[in-house]
C-alpha positions as CSV (number, residue, x, y, z in Angstrom):
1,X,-31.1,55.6,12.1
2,X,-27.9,53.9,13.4
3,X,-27.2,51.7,10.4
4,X,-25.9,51.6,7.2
5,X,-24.9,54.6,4.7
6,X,-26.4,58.5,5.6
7,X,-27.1,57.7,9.0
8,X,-27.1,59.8,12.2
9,X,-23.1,58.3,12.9
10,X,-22.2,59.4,9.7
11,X,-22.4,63.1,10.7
12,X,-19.4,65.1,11.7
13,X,-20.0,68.8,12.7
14,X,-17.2,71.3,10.6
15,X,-16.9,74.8,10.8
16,X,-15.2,76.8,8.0
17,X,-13.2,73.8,7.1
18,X,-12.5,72.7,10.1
19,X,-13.5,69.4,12.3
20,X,-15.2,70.8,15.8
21,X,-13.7,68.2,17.8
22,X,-15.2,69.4,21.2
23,X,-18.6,69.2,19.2
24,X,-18.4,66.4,17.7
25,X,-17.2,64.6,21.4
26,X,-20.5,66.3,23.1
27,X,-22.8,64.9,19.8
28,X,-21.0,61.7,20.1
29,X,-22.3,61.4,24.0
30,X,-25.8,62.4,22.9
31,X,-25.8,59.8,20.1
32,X,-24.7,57.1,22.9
33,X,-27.6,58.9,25.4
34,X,-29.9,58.1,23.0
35,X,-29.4,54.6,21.8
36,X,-29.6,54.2,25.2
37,X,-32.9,55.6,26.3
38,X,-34.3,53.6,23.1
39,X,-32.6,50.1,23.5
40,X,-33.7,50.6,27.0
């Protein structure tokens, strides 16, 4: 899930062409939630 190629830090959200950095930032603080909760 956190490792190696395709995984969920591989994904980057885009909209018509365009990176959704605000999005991306609030996906990139869920991602960190949750490897938290699990490692945990």
């Amino acid at each position: 899930m956190y490792g190696g190629m395709g995984s969920l830090n591989d994904i980057v959200l885009h909209r018509d062409g365009k990176v959704l950095k605000y999005e991306n930032n609030e996906f990139d603080a869920l991602r960190e939630r949750l490897y938290a909760l699990t490692r945990d």
